[in-house]
C-alpha positions in Angstrom: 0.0 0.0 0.0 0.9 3.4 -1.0 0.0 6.8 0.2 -0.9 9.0 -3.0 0.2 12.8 -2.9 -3.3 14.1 -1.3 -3.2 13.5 2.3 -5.4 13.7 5.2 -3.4 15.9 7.0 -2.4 19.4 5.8 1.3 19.9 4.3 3.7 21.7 5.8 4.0 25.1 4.7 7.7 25.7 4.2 9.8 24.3 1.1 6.2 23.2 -0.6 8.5 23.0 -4.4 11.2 20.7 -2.5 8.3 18.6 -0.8 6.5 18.4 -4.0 9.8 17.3 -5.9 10.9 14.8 -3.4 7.6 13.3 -3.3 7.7 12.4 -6.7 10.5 10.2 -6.7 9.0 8.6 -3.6 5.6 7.6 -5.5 8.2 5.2 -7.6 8.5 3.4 -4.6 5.7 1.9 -3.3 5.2 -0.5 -0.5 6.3 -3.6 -2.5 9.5 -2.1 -3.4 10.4 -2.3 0.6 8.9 -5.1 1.3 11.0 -6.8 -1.3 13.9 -5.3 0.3 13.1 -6.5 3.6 12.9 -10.3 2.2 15.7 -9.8 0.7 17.9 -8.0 3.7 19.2 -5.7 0.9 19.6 -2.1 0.4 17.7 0.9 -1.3 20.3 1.4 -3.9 18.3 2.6 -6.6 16.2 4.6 -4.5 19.7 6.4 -2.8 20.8 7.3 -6.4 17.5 9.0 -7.7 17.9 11.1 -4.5 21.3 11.6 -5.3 21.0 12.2 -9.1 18.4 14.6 -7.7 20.4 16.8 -5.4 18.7 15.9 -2.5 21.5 14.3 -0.3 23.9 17.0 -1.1 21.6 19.7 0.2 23.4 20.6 2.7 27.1 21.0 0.6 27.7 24.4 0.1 27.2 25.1 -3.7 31.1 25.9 -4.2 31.7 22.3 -3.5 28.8 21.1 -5.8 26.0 20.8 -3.1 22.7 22.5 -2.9 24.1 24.9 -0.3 20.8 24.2 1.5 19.8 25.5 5.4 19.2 21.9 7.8 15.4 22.9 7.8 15.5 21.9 4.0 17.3 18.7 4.7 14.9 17.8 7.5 11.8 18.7 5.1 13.6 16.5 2.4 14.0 13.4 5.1 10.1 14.2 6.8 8.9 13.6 2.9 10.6 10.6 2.4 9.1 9.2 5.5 5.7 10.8 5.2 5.0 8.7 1.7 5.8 5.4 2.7 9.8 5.0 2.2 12.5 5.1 4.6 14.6 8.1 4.7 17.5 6.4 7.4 19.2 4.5 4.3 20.4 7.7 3.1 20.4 10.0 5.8 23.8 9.5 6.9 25.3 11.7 4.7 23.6 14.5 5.5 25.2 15.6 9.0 28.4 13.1 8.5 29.5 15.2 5.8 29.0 18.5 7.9 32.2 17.1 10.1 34.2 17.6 7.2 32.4 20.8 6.3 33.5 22.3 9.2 36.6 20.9 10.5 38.6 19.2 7.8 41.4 21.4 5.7 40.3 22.8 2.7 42.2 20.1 0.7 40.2 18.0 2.2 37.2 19.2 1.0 37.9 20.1 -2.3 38.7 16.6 -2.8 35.8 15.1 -1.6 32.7 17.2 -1.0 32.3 17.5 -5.2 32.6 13.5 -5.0 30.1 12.9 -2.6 28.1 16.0 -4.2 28.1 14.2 -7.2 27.1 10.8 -6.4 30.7 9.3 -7.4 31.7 8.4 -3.9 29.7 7.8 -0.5 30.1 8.9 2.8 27.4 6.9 4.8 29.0 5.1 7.6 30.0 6.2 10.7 32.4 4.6 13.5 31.1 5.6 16.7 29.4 3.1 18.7 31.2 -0.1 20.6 30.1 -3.0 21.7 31.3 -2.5 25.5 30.7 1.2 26.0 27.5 1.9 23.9 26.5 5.7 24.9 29.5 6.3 26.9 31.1 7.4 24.3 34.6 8.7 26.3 35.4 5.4 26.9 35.4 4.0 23.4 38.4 1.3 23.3 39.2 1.7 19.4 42.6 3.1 19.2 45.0 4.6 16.5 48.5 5.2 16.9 51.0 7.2 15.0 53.5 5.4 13.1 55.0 7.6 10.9 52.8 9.2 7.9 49.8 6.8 9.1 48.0 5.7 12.2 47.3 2.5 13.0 43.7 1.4 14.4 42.9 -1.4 15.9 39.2 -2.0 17.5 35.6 -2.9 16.7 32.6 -0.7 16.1 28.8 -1.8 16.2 26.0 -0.6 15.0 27.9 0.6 11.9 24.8 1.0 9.3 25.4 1.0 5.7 29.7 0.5 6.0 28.5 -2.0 3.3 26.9 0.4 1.3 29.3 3.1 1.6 32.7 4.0 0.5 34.0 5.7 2.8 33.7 5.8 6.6 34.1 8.7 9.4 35.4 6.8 12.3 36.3 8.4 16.0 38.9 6.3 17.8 41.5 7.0 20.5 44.5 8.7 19.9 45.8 9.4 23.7 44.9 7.4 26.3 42.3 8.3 28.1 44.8 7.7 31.7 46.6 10.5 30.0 44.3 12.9 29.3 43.2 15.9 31.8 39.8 15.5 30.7 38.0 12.4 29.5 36.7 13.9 26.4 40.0 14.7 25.6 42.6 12.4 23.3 39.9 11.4 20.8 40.5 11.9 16.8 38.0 11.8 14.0 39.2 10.4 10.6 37.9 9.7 7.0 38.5 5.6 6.2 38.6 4.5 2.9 36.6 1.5 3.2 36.9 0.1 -0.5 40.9 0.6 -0.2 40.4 -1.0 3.4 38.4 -4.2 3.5 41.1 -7.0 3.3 43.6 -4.8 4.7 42.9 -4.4 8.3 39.5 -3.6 8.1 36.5 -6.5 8.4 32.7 -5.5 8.0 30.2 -8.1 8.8 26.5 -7.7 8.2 24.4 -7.2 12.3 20.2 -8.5 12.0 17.8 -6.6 13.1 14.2 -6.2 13.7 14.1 -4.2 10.2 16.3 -3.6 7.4 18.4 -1.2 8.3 21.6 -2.1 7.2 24.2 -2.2 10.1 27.1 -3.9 10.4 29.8 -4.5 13.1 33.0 -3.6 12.0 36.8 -4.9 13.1 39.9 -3.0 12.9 43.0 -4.9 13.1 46.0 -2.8 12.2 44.3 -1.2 10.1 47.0 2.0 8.4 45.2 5.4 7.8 46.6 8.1 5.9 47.8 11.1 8.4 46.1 12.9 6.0 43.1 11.6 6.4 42.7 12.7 10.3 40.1 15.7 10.6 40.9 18.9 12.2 43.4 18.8 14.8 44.7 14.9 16.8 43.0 14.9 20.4 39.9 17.2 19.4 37.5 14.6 17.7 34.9 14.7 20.8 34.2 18.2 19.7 33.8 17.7 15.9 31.5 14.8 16.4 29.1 16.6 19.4 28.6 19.5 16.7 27.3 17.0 14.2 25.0 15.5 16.5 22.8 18.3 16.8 22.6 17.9 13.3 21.4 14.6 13.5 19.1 14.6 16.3 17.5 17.3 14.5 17.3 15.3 11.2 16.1 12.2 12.7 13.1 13.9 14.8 11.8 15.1 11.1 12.4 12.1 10.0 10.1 10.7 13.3 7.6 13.4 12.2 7.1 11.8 9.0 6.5 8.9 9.8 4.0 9.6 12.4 2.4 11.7 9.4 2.4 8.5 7.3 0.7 6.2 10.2 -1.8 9.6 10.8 -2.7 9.3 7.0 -3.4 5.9 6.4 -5.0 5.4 9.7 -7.4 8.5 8.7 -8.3 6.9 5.0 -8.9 3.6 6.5 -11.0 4.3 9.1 -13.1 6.7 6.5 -13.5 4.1 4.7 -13.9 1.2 6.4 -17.2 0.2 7.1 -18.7 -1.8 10.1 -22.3 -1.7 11.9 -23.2 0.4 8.9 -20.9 3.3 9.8 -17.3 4.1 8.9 -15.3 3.1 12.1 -13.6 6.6 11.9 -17.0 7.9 13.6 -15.9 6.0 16.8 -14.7 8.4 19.3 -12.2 5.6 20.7 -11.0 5.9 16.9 -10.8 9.3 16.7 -9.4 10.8 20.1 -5.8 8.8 19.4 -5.2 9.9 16.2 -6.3 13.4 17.0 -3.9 13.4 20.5 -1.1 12.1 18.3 -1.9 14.4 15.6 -1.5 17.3 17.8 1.6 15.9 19.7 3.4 15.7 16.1 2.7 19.1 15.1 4.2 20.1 18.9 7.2 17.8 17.8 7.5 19.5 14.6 7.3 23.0 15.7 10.8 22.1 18.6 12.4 20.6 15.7 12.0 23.8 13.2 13.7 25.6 16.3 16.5 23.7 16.7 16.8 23.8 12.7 16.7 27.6 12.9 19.0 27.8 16.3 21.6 25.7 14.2 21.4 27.1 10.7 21.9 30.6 13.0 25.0 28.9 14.5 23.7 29.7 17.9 23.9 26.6 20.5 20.7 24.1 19.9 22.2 21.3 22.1 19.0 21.2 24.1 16.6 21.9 21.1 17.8 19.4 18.9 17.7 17.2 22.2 13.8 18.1 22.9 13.2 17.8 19.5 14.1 14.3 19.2 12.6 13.1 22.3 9.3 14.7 21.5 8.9 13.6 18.1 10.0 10.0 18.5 7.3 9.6 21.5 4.4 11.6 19.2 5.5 9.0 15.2 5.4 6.1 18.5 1.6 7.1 19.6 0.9 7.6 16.3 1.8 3.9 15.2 0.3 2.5 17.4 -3.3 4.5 16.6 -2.9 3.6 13.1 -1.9 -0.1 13.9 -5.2 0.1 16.2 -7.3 1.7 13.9 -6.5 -1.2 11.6 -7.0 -3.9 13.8 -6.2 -7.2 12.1 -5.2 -5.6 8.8 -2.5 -4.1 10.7 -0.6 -7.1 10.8 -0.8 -7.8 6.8 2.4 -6.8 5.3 0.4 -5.9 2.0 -0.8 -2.2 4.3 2.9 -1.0 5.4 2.1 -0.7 9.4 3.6 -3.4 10.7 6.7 -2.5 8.3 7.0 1.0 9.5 6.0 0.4 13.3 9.2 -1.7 13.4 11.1 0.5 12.1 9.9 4.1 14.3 10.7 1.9 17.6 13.9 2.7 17.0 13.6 6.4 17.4 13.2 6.2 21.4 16.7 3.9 21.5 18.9 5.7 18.7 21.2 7.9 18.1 20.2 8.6 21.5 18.0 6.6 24.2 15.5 8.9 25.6 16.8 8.6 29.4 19.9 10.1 27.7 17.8 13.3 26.7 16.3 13.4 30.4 19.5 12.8 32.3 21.3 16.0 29.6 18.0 18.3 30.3 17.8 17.9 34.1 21.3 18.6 34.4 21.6 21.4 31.7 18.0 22.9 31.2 16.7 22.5 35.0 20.6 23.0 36.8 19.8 19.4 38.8 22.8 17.6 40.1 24.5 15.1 37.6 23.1 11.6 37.7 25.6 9.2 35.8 
């Protein structure tokens, strides 16, 4: 099942030309193309080219580089559009805010030689080398190390949770570069470099494809002596906490349109089904126990969209938006949760058939309350630096 371009909820207003455009590639790919995907545990690759070909995942390149030159309130309307009809906006996200690393801390060299590529389509940068299997949020701690020898590091180490390193051609991977006994400050000592996966794999670097509850793509990845270029380190050695915490507002900001849209999809197809399905003579969409969910999460996704068009203005102003992009996520990945599960209740048994999408995307917005960042994460960073409570971990 496919949601056509008129909806039962209203459009948003801003970037109507860009929502329109991206839409129509997105009506190319109807629910059977996922589905297919799904049974086949593969990846969108025709899909992630017609968005590329398009422009649309170098928006946010600046146009001397070959990029759209676009504010991060047009990327997150692109990503809420892809959602919103029905396909899945993650596979391609990634090179959004990665790329905004290099934007803003690599040398010049650096990104004259690869923003155009990725601009372009010619090369990917999708993957990126955060997460461990031991240390999970705790970032400070990761254990993956590189070590100078000469004109290249060496890294050795294993990252999880490494979507689309498959799928990608090149990686942006934060390992240790001081240890962290030798470091005033914990968040000191870590580095942030570019890895060339297709020059890697063989040669130190292992990628091995993680299941999941839905096709998302990850991998766990090994590192074993893997050389880097010295030239390929971003920014200064020891300052890699830094570059990546300034991307992650980025992110967080992305992914809670992306949330948004998908509650938009579940509010749409839960609306037309219950207009139109019919039982004790009536359309069950005149049941008030039908009605007051999708209207409460209706209402809770407009909230959600309204924090994260503030943290998309806060950041394309360059002012801080650490809390807003925060608040942003949280709120929208509760309000697309509700949502699914009003429009899996609204259609009942049919919910469960793969043939309507539901079940499809309801797996896949569950992960908006876990990733890039668990909700209890958001709390614990607001109490202590919106309300001025005491630290709790």
């Amino acid at each position: 099942m496919m949601l056509d371009t008129e909806t039962s909820v209203p459009l948003g207003v801003d970037w109507p030309e860009l929502r329109e455009a991206v839409a129509r590639i997105c009506i190319r790919y109807p629910g059977e193309y996922w589905r297919r995907l799904e049974d086949e545990q593969a990846y969108p690759t025709q899909f992630i080219e017609d968005l590329t070909q398009a422009g649309f995942l170098a928006a946010l390149i600046p146009e001397a580089y070959g990029g759209g030159g676009l504010p991060l309130r047009a990327a997150a309307v692109i990503l809420e559009t892809i959602n919103r009809h029905g396909c899945t906006a993650s596979q391609g996200h990634a090179q959004m805010y990665i790329m905004g690393t290099l934007l803003r801390h690599g040398s010049e060299a650096q990104k004259r030689e690869i923003l155009p590529r990725i601009a372009s389509g010619e090369c990917r940068l999708q993957a990126f080398g955060v997460t461990e299997p031991t240390t999970g949020s705790d970032t400070t701690k990761l254990k993956t190390r590189a070590v100078r020898e000469g004109n290249h590091y060496v890294v050795t180490g294993q990252k999880v949770w490494t979507s689309r390193a498959l799928h990608s051609d090149l990686m942006l991977l934060l390992a240790r570069t001081t240890p962290a006994e030798q470091c005033q400050k914990r968040t000191d000592g870590l580095s942030v470099f570019l890895v060339d996966i297709r020059e890697s794999r063989g040669h130190g670097l292992t990628i091995q494809p993680l299941q999941a509850m839905f096709n998302h793509n990850t991998t766990e990845v090994f590192f074993d002596g893997l050389k880097v270029p010295a030239k390929n380190l971003i920014g200064e050695e020891g300052k890699g906490f830094g570059y990546i915490l300034d991307g992650l507002n980025a992110e967080r900001t992305l992914v809670a349109s992306e949330a948004v849209g998908d509650g938009r999809f579940f509010i749409d197809a839960a609306v037309r089904y219950a207009n139109e399905r019919m039982v004790f003579n009536r359309s069950i969409g005149s049941n008030q126990g039908v009605q007051f969910p999708l209207a409460r999460a209706y209402a809770e996704l407009e909230a959600a969209d309204m924090m994260a068009r503030r943290a998309a203005a806060l950041f394309d102003a360059a002012k801080p938006c650490g809390s807003d992009a925060n608040l942003a996520k949280l709120l929208a990945s509760e309000a697309c949760w509700h949502a699914a599960e009003a429009a899996l209740q609204t259609h009942g048994g049919f919910a469960f058939s793969r043939e309507y999408d539901i079940e499809r995307k309801w797996r896949e917005c569950r992960v908006y309350q876990v990733a890039p960042v668990s909700t209890n994460l958001i709390l614990s960073h607001v109490a202590q630096h919106v309300l001025g409570l005491e630290r709790s971990y």
